[in-house]
Every structure is written in structure tokens, then in C-alpha cells.
N, C-alpha and C positions, 0 to 999 in steps of 0.2 A: 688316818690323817685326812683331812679334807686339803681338795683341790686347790690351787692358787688361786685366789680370786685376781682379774685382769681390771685396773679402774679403766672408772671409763674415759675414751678418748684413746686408749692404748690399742697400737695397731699390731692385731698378732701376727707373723711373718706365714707366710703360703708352705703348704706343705708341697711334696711331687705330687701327692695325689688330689690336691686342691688345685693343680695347674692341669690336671689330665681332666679333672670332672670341668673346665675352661672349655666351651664349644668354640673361641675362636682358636682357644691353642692345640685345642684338636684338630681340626681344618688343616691349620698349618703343618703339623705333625703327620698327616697324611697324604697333603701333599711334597712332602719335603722326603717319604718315604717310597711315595708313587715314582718322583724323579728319577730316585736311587735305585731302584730295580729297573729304572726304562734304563738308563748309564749301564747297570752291572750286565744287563740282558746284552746292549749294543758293545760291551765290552769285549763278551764273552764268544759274540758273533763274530767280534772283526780277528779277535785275536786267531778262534779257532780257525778262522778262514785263512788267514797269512802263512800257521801254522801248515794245513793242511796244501797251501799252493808250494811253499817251499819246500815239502816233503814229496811232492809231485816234480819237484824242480822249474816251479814256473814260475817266470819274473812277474811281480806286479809294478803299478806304476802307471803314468800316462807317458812312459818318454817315447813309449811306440809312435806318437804322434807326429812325431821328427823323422820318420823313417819313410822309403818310398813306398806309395800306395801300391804303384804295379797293377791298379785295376783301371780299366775306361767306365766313365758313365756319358748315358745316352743321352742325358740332357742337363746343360751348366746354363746359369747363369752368368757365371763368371769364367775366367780363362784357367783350364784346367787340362790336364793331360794324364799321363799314366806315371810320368815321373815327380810328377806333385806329391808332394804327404798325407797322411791321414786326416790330419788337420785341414786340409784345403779339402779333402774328397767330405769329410763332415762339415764343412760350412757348407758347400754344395747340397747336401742332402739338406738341410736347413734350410738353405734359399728356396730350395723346391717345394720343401713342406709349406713354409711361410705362402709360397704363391699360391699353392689352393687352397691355405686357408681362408685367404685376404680374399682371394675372385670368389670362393664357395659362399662366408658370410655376405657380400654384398651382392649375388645373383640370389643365394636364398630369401635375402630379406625383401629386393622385390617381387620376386616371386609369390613368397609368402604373403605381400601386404596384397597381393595382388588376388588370389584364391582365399585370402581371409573376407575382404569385403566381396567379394562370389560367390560366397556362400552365405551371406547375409541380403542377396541379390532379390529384388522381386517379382524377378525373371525366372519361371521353374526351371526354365533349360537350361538356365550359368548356374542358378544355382543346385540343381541337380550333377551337370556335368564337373562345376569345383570339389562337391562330396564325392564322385567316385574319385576322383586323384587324389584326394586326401588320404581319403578311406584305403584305397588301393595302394597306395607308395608308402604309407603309413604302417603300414601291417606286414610288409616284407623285409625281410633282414638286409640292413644297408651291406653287408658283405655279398650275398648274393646279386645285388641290385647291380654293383660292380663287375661283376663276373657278367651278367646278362649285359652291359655296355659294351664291356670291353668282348664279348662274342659278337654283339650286334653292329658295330663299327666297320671292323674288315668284313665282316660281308654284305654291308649296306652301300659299299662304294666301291670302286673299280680299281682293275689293277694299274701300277701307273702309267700304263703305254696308253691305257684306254683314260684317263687323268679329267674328271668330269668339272668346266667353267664354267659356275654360277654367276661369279661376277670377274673383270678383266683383270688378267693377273692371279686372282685365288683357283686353285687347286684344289678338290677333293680326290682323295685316293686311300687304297687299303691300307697304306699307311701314314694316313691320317691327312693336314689339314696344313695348304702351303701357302703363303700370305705375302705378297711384295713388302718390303721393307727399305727404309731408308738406306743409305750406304754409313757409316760410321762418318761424321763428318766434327770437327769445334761446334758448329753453328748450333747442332744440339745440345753439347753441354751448356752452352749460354743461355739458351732455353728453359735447359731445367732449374741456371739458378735466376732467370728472369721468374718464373713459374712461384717460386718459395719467392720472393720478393713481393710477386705479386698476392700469394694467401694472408702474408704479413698484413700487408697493406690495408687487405680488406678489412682486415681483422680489428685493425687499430680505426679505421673507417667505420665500421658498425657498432662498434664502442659510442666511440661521437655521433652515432645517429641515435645510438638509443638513447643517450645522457639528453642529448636536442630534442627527442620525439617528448621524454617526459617530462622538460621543461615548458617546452611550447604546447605541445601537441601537434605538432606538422611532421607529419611521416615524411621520410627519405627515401628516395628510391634507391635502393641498395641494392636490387637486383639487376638492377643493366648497369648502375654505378660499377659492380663485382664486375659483372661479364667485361665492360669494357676496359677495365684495369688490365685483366687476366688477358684479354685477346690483344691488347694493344703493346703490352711489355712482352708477351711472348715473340709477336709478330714483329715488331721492334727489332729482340737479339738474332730473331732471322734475316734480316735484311742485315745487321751488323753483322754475324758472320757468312756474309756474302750466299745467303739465299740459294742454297746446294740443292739438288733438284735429283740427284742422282740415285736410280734406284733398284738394290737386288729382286729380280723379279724372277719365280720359280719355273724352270725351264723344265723339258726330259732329256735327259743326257745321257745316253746307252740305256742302260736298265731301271734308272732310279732318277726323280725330281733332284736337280740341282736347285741352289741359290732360294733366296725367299726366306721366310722362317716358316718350321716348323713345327705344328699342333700337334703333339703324336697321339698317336690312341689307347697309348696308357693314361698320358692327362688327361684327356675328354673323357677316360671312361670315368675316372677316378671324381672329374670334376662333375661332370653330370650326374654321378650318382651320390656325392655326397649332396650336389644342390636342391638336388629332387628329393632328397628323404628326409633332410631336413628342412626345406619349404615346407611339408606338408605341417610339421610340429607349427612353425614359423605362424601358418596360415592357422592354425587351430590358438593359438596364441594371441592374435590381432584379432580374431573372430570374440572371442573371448573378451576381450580388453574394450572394443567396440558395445560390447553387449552389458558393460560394466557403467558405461557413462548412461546417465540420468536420460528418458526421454521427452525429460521437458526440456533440452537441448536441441532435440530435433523440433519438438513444438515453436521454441521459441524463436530458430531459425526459418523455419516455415511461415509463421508471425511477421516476421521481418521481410517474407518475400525473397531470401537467400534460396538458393536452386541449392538443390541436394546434393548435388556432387562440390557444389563450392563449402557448404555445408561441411560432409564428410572432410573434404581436404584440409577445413579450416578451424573448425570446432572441435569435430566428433573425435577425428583423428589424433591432434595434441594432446585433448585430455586421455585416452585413451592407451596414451604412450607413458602416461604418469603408471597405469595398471600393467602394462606390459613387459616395462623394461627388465625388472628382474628375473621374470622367467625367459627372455631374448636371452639373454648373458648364459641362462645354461644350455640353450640352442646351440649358441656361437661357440661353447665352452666344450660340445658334444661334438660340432663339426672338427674342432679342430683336431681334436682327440682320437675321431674317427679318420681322422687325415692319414694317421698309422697302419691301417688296413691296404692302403694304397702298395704294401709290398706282396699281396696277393693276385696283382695284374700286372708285375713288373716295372711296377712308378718310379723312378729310384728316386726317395723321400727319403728324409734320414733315419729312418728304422732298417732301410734297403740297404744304405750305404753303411750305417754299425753293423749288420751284420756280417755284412760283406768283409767289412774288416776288423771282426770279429772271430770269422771264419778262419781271416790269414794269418793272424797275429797271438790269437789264442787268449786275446784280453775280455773276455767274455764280462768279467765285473764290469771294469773300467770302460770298455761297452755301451752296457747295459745303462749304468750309472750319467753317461752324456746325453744318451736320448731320454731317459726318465726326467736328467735337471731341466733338459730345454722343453720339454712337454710342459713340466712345472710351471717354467718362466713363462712359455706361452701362456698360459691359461691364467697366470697372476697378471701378466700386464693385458690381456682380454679383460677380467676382473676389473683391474683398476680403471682403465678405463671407462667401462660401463657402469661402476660406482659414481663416478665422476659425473657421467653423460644423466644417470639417475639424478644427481645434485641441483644439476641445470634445468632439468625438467620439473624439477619439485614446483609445489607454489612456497609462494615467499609472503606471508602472512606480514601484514603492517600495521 
């Protein structure tokens, strides 16, 4: 018997194996079966881990975090004790982390902008001397580098009887670094929110300069317009909160510096050696970036009778920052990262303090799992930001 004939215009229906030899509904079909083994895989992980804690008799959960810590830490930003929670002793290790991230990326950056053009110098001696610290801090393991800080600190200053003043009021000693400070007063919180009133201001201010500069073309002086905003409202809610003058200044009192604050010498090791190891990337980064922009830049500002340093600050530098910024972001993404090492000189950073009460609680996941999330976060909102900042710096084609 012969075949059916199909006329024509007649649509014959898909078979399964006319839908498999489909390379889009393969794609889909493999990723629809990729997901399904990451789910059965992550299934199979949580299950058997619940299975295995409750056969050991150990609670999971995060209610531990309602319970009292019972540990001191040596440095808070905030008002903490030994009968605060776990939750207060982990925001604490967080504030700490956050601090050397935020002072490590902005000392490294000008550090590094600083050794990057010193080593493009046409100076043999700067630019000699920027290649060995590069080359030198560069090449030694930023854990190590830590360790050498935090050994060379107490023995590079005196013990506190013998308490050595650089300047009136600061303190150097073997344990660390004691700094006069204001007394707790209103007048400073007015300050800080005169301060955010004042960035606003400016903000909405350089807006209308820029819209005014490219309609007219008459530049605005924004720079002492800023300064004077910002010093004038700040200096303003100090005189409104009656202009307090008072101040903790670091004494020796029997055996030990009272009053003043303290710089320990877990921070300075921890901050000097993340700033110094990752300057060096910093400065090989902006060197690079420098060497990326056209030299008929420099021709054409030397043309123009621009001085070279105005040049550099004005020209070479911005475009420069167009080539850079993406690899800055994994700079700033590496310090922060590296920020975790700080529980190897006794920082207490919040890898210190999870452990800590990791140790006491026996929550080793749920642990483990806070300081992993907030690394994440750190590093997405470091991210996003310097996507952002990339954005601003692009050119804008018209």
C-alpha cells in the first residue's frame, strides 16, 4: 500500500523526536535539568545535614542569637558588654570589619594613585624607589605582612610609663596609639546632621552648575561654593549646640593610658598591611591605566602650554580612570575579603567574633553562614557601587 499523500498547505503535527532534534528546546531542556540536580543536590545536602545534627542532638536555628554572649570584645563601636547577645556581639564584629574596609580602600587608593604616577616618574630615584615597594609588598603574602605589623608595632614604641608625644595630647605606646577626643556632647549630633544636609545641598548645587555651564558656558565655582556650605552649616550647629570645647585627653593612670581613644595594634597592623599590599596592585593598576591614554594627550596639552602636573591631574588622569575602574573594583573587592584574615592578629572583625560564638554555642553552620552572607553583601554593594561610578565615568556619545 502506498503512503498517504499530505496536500499541500497541510501542517503535519511534531513528533517527541522532532521537538528533541529543536536546538532551542534542547537549551531549554538542559537547562530545566541542570536546575533539577543543583535543587536535588542542595536537597539532599540540607536534608542529610538536619538529619545528621539531630542524631548528634544539636539544635539548629538562629534563636541562639537572643541568648547572652558572655564574651568581652576589645573594641566596639557601639555600646556593648558581656550581657548583650550574639546579635549585638555580630553587628559589632561587622562595624569593625566595615571600618577597615572603608579606611583600607580609601588610604590604598591614594597610595596607589600615588606610586602608580612614581613609577611613570622621570625621576630615576622616584621612579626607581616606587618599583621597589611595589615589587617588594607585592610579592609577599598579605597574611604574613600582618604578622610582621603586628610584631613590629609593640616593639617599635614604648611601654606606657615611658608613653612617647609626637604631638600634644597623642600618645604612642606598645599598646598602640591614644588620640584626645571630643567629650560625647548634642552639639555633635547636630553636626552630623548639618554635615548630610550639607553633601545634599551640594549635590543639588552641581546639578544646576552643570545644566548652567552647558547652556551658557560660564563655569561655577563649586569648589569653595562646596567648602563653604559644608564649613559654614557644620560650624553653624556648633555654635547652636553651644560650642562644647571639652575634651577626653589620654593620661597614665597607675599602669595603663586612661581616657582619649584608642588605635590598638591589632587595627594598625591589620590596617597597614591590608593598605600596603593592596596599594601596591592599586599603583600597578593606575600605572597601567595612565599608559593606556593616547600620547597625543600629553602632546596636545604641552601644545597648549598646560604644565604637566596640571596636565596629569586634569586630562591624563580622568581618561585614565575610564581604563581603570573595573579592575579597582577587584582591588577594593580583594581588600575587603582580605579583611577576614584580621582574626590572625587578634582584630576582632566579624570572622573573630562568629567564631567566637561559634565556639560557645556549637552553631558552627548558622555561623559560618552570617559571616559568608555579609562578605557577599559586602562585596555586591562594593560592586554595585563601582558599576555605578564606571557609568558616570563613561563618555556619553551625542
Amino acid at each position: 500500500m502506498s503512503k498517504p499523500q499530505h496536500a499541500p498547505g497541510d501542517v503535519r503535527s511534531k513528533s517527541l523526536v522532532d521537538y528533541l532534534n529543536d536546538e532551542n528546546v534542547r537549551a531549554v531542556l538542559y537547562q530545566i535539568i541542570a536546575i533539577g540536580l543543583v535543587i536535588l543536590a542542595g536537597w539532599y545536602l540540607v536534608s542529610n545535614t538536619l538529619y545528621n545534627l539531630e542524631k548528634q542532638n544539636i539544635s539548629t536555628g538562629y534563636g541562639f542569637l537572643d541568648l547572652e554572649a558572655s564574651f568581652e570584645i576589645s573594641e566596639t563601636m557601639i555600646n556593648y558588654s558581656a550581657q548583650s547577645d550574639y546579635a549585638t556581639a555580630l553587628i559589632v564584629g561587622l562595624l569593625n570589619t566595615v571600618k577597615v574596609a572603608v579606611l583600607g580602600i580609601v588610604l590604598c587608593t591614594i597610595i596607589g594613585i600615588i606610586f602608580g604616577v612614581a613609577r611613570l616618574s622621570s625621576n630615576w630615584i622616584v621612579r626607581k624607589l616606587a618599583t621597589v615597594y611595589v615589587e617588594t609588598f607585592r610579592n609577599i603574602p598579605v597574611l604574613l605582612q600582618l604578622f610582621f605589623w603586628y610584631a613590629l608595632i609593640p616593639a617599635a614604641f614604648p611601654h606606657p610609663r615611658d608613653a612617647f608625644e609626637p604631638l600634644p595630647g597623642v600618645l604612642l605606646t606598645s599598646r598602640g596609639m591614644y588620640l584626645p577626643v571630643p567629650v560625647a556632647d548634642n552639639a555633635y549630633t547636630l553636626m552630623g546632621i548639618a554635615a548630610i544636609i550639607a553633601f545634599v545641598a551640594i549635590y543639588f548645587i552641581k546639578k544646576w552648575a552643570t545644566k548652567r555651564q552647558d547652556a551658557t558656558g560660564q563655569p561655577f565655582p563649586m569648589l569653595l561654593t562646596g567648602i563653604g556650605i559644608f564649613v559654614g552649616l557644620v560650624f553653624l550647629a556648633y555654635l547652636i549646640g553651644g560650642a562644647p570645647t571639652e575634651l577626653s585627653t589620654p593620661a597614665l593612670k597607675g599602669f595603663n593610658i586612661q581616657g582619649g581613644y584608642n588605635i590598638s595594634p591589632e587595627f594598625m597592623a591589620v590596617l597597614i598591611g591590608l593598605t600596603v599590599y593592596t596599594s601596591t596592585y592599586v599603583a600597578e593598576v593606575v600605572r597601567s591605566g595612565i599608559q593606556a591614554v593616547s600620547s597625543g594627550q600629553w602632546e596636545a596639552a604641552d601644545s597648549l602650554g598646560i604644565k604637566r602636573s596640571v596636565a596629569l591631574r586634569k586630562v591624563i588622569l580622568p581618561q585614565s580612570m575610564r581604563v581603570a575602574i573595573p579592575p579597582l573594583t577587584n582591588q577594593y573587592l580583594n581588600l575587603t575579603k582580605n579583611s577576614s584574615l584580621a582574626v590572625a592578629v587578634g582584630y576582632p572583625d566579624l570572622v573573630s567574633v562568629s567564631n567566637t560564638t561559634m565556639n560557645q554555642t556549637g552553631q558552627a553552620i548558622e555561623a559560618i553562614s552570617i559571616f559568608m552572607s555579609v562578605y557577599l553583601g559586602l562585596s555586591l554593594l562594593t560592586s554595585l557601587f563601582m558599576n555605578w561610578f564606571n557609568k558616570k565615568m563613561a563618555l556619553v556619545e551625542r
